[in-house]
N, C-alpha and C positions, 0 to 999 in steps of 0.2 A: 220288688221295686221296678217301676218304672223308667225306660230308658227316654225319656223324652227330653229332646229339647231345652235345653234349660242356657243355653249362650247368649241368648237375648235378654236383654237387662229385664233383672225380676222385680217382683214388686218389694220391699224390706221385711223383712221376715216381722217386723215390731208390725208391722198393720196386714200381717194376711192369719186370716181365721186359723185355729191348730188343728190338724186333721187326727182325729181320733181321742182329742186329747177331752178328760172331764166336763163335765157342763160345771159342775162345783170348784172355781179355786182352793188350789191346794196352800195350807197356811202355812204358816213362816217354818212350822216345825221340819213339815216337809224337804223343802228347802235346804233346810238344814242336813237331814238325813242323808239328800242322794247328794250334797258336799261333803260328808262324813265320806263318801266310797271315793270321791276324787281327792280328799286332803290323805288317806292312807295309802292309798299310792303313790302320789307324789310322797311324802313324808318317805315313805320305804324306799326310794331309789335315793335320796336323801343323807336320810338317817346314817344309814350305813358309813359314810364318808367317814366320821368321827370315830368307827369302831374300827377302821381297818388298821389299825396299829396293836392293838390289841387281839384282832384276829390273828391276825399275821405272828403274833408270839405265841398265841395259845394251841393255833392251829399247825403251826410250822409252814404258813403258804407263802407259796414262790408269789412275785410280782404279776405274774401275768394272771392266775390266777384270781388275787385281789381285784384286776381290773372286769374278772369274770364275775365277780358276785357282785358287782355295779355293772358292768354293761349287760353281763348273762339277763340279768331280768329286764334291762331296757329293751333288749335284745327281740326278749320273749314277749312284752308288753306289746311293742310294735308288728313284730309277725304275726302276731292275732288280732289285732287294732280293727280291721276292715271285716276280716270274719266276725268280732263280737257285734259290729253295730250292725250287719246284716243280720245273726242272728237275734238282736233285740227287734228288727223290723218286720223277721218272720213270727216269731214265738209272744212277742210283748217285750216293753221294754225292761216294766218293772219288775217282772221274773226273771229276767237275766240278768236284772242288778241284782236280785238278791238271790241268786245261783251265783253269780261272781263273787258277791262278798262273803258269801259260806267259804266258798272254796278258797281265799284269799285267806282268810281267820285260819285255815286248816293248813295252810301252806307257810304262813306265818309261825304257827307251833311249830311245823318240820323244823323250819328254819332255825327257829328257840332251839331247838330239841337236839341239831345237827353233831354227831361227832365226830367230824372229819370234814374237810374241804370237798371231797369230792359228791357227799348227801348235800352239805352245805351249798355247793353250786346247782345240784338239781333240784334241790327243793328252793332259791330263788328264780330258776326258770318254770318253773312248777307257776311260785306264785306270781311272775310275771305273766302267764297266759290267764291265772285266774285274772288280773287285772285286766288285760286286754278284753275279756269277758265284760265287765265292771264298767270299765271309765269311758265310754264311748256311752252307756246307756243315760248317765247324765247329762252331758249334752243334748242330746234328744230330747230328753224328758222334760228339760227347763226348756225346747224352742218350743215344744208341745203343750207343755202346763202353763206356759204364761206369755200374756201380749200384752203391747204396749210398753208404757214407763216399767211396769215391774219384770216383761220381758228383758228390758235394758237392765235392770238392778240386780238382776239374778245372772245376766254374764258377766256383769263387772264383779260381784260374790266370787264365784269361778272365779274368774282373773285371779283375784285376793286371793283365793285358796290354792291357787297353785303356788306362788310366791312366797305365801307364808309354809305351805308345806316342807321348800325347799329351803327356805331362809331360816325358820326357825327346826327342822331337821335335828342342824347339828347340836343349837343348844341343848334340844331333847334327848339327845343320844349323851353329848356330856354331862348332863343331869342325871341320867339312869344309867350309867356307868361308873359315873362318882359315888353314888347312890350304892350300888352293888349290891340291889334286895338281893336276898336268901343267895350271894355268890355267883349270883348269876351271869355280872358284867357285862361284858358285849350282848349275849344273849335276850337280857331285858329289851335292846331294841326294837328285837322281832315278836317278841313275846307279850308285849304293851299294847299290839292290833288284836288280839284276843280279845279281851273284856269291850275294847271299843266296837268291833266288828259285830261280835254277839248282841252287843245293844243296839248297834243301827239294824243289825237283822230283824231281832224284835219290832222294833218300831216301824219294819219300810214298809208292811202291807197294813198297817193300820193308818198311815198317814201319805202314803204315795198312791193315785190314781194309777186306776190299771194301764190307761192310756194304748187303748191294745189297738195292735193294727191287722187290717183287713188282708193283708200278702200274704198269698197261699201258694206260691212259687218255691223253689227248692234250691238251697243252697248250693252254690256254684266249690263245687271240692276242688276240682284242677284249677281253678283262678286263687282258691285260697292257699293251695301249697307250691305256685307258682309265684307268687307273691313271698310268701315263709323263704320259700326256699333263695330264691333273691336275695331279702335283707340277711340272711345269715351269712350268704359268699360274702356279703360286703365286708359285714362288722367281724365274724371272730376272725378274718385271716388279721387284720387286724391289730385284735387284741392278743392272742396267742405265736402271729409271726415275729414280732421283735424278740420276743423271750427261747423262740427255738434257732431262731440265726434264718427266720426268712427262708426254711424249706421248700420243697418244688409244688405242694400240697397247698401253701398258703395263695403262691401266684395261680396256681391253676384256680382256686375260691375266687378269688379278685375276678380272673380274665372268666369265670362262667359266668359272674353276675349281672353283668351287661345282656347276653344274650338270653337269660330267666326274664328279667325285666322287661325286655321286647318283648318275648313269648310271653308274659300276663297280658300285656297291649294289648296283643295282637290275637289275643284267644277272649280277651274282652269286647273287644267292638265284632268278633266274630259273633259271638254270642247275643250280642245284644241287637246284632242284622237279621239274624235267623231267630229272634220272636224270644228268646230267653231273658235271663235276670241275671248280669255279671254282677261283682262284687263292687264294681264299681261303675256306675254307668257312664259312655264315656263322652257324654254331651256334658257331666258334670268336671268333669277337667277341659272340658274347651269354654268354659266360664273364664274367660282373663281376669278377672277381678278375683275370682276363689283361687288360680294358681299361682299369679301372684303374689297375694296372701299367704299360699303355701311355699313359696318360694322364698318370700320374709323370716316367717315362721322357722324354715330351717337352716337360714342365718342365724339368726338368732338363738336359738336351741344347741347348734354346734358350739356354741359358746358357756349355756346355762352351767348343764351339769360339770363344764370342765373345769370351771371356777370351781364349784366348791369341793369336786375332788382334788385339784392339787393343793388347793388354800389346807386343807384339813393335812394335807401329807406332809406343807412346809413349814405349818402351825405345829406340829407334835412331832414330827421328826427332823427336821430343819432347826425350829426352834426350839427344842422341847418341852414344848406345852405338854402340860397331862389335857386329858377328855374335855375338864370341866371348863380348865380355862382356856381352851381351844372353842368350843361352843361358847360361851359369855364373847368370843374376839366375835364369832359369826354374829351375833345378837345385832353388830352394830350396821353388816348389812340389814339385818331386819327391820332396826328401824328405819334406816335409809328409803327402803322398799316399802314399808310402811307408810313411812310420811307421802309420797308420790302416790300410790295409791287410793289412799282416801282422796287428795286432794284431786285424782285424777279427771271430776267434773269440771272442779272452778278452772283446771288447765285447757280443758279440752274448750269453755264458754273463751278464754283468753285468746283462744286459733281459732274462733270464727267457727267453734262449734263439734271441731275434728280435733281428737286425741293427739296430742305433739309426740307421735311416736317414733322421727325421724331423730328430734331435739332431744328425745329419751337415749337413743341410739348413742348422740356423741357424747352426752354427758357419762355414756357407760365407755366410752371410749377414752374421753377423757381422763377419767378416773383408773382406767388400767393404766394408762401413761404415766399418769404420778404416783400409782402403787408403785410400778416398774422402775418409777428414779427412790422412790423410795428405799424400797428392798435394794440397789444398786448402790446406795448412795450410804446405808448402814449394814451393809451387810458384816454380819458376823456379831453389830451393834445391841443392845439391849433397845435400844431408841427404835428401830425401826418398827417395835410392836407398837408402841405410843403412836407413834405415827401413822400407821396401818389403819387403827379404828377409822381417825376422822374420813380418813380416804375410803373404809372400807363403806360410809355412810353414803356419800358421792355415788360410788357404784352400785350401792343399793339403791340411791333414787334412779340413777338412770333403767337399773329393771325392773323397777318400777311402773317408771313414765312409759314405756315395752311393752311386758309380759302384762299388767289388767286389761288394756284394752283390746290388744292383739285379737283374742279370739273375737270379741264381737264384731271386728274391723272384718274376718277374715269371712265369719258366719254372714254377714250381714248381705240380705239380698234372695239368697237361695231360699226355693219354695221350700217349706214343709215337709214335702213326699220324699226329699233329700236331707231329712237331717239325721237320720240315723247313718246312713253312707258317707254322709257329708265331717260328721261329729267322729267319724271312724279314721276317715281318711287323716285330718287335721291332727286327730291325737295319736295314728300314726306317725305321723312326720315330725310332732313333738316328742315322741319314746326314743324314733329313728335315729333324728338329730341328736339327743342326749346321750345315746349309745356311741355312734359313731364318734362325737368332741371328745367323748372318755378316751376311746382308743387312737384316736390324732395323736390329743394332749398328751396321752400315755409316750406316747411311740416318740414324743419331743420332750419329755420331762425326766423319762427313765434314759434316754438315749443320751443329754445332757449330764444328767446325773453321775451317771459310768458305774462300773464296779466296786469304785470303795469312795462311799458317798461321806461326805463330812458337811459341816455349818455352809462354808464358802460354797461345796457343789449344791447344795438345793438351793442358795440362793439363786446362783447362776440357772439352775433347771429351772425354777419358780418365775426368773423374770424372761425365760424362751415363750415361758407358757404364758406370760402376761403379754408378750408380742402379740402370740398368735390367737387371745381376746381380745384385746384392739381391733385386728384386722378384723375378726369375727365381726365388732358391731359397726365400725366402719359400713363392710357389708351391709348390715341393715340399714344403716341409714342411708345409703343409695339407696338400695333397692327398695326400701320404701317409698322415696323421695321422685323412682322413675315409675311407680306404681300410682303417684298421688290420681284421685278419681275412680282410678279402679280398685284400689284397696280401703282406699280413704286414707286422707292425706294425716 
């Protein structure tokens, strides 16, 4: 990849020709398939939420760990985020999708298969780099296989499919846990990308263009373990410091992360002066309108996954919901998120054309402020589940009205020659962000919680964490609202 210039307003990626991309339109099935590789990743960082009450009995694991088999694999998703879409722009796209999803279906069995917390956590950071491999190649592959209106139809698809991966997640998980084919329980959650993975495999070279690209340039290694090695000082002191008492090993991760992160910089635009190909090029981050975006994005994202991991923890251990009817509560965000997204056109013709994705923002803001009088107001009550649903429908539209259009907002502009880097960088900051709200959230829900939790402490833990989702979308809707133009208003 090319390091060129790219801060000068681009032409919209809906009307610039795909470079390398089929002369034959790929059909709806296609479509389908390389959303099959984004909805089981999302879904898996997900899913899990619903099970970890059940882990946590079966398997004997401490809290900080729990927080390890959700962030461990956002963790991992995101450290290889930038290496996968480079590697989809060196090798082909569509062979690193389906080298990602082998390996995801294989790392998914581990996972089934795990007898102990400690296989348990490396075989989801296992299948968080298969993902990282995986989820960057779809995005490329739809800016490459389609222009125009069905360009625009296939990232609002995307949108939809991340939202519902997340939203309906937990039902899934409490369905297949209620369920308990052959005693399998929590298990079935990881074990259910199997059969699916195996069949989008089948299907991805029969129905997805090779879409190959011309770069014969060599993978930049020190940019990509300079980068890994960053996001992990960040996230596990993190998740792993509250549970050991803040040792001198977790502040030392913290205070190196900062200086890894300058040295990718600064070993990036080296590289890219002296005639090479970094992992990111760095005229693609002086695009104010793509950093912006990404700087939305990870407002935004600090928020997503935090939601439904403490919702599942004060749903089944706060309140004692079992699995099932802890997932049927999450259902009512789904349709919330549902309704807003379909509708997501006729809102965006209502703003003169531009997605209301700041109006998304406060109405998710909103809704954590009357969950949080909610939960505050019956705590300990049988009524505050009644309650919850209609609220929880509120906060599903406003991410909604968010997370579908976000990524086109964020894509939109950048040439071509950039969407494999570009679709890498973006769902880094989405894995990143979701990793890091885990361990925030964590570190304010367990820290509230204390050592001998009852009804009254998770409510109390549950509505710190709805504070610090408020501010979360707050955030967005600034930040989107000082971006309007450059991200799209």
């Amino acid at each position: 990849m090319t390091s060129s210039n790219i801060a000068a307003p681009a032409a919209p990626l809906s009307s610039t020709p795909s470079h390398g991309a089929s002369a034959a339109k790929p059909g709806p099935l296609a479509l389908w398939v390389m959303l099959s590789g984004t909805f089981l990743v999302v879904l898996d960082f997900f899913i899990v939420n619903v099970a970890l009450p059940s882990m946590q009995r079966e398997l004997l694991a401490s809290t900080a760990t729990l927080q390890l088999v959700v962030a461990g694999y956002g963790l991992a998703t995101a450290a290889g985020l930038i290496t996968g879409g480079r590697l989809g722009d060196l090798f082909g796209r569509r062979r690193m999708f389906m080298l990602g999803l082998l390996l995801f279906t294989l790392a998914s069995a581990a996972c089934g298969f795990a007898p102990n917390t400690e296989l348990l956590v490396a075989a989801r950071v296992l299948q968080g780099l298969a993902g990282a491999l995986l989820q960057p190649q779809v995005l490329a592959m739809i800016g490459l296989a389609y222009t125009g209106e069905d360009r625009a139809r296939a990232f609002a698809a995307y949108g939809l499919t991340l939202g519902l991966g997340a939203t309906l997640g937990q039902l899934a998980g409490g369905l297949l846990i209620h369920a308990d084919l052959a005693g399998l329980g929590w298990r079935s959650c990881f074990l259910i990308n199997v059969p699916i993975g195996l069949l989008a495999l089948a299907l991805a070279r029969r129905v997805i263009p090779p879409l190959a690209n011309s770069s014969t340039s060599r993978l930049d290694l020190i940019g990509m373990l300079l980068v890994a090695a960053g996001s992990v000082a960040v996230v596990l002191p993190l998740v792993e410091g509250r549970e050991q008492g803040w040792p001198l090993w977790s502040w030392l991760c913290l205070a190196a992360a900062l200086p890894l992160l300058a040295a990718f910089g600064f070993q990036q635009r080296r590289l890219a002066a002296s005639g090479g190909a970094p992992l990111v090029a760095p005229a693609l981050l002086a695009n104010r309108r793509f950093v912006m975006g990404l700087l939305t994005t990870l407002a935004f994202y600090v928020g997503n996954a935090s939601l439904y991991f403490v919702l599942a923890l004060y749903l089944q251990q706060g309140l004692a919901l079992d699995p099932l009817t802890s997932g049927v509560v999450f259902t009512s965000l789904a349709v919330g998120f549902f309704a807003t997204s379909m509708a997501g056109a006729r809102l965006a013709r209502r703003f003169g054309g531009k997605p209301p994705i700041a109006l998304g923002a406060l109405v998710l803001a909103a809704g954590h402020a009357l969950q949080f009088a909610n939960v505050a107001g019956w705590s300990g009550h049988s009524h505050v589940v009644a309650w919850m649903v209609p609220l929880l429908l509120v906060q599903g539209a406003g991410l909604g009205m968010v997370m579908a259009p976000l990524v086109s907002t964020v894509l939109a502009g950048l040439p071509p020659q950039h969407a494999g880097v570009a679709s890498g960088v973006l769902s880094m900051v989405q894995q990143a962000s979701n990793a890091l709200g885990v361990a925030l959230i964590g570190i304010l829900f367990y820290g509230r919680l204390g050592h001998a939790p009852d009804a009254a402490g998770y409510a109390g833990a549950f509505g710190v964490a709805l504070v610090y989702l408020m501010v979360s979308a707050l955030v967005v809707a600034v930040l989107h609202r000082r971006g309007a133009g450059k991200v799209g208003a």
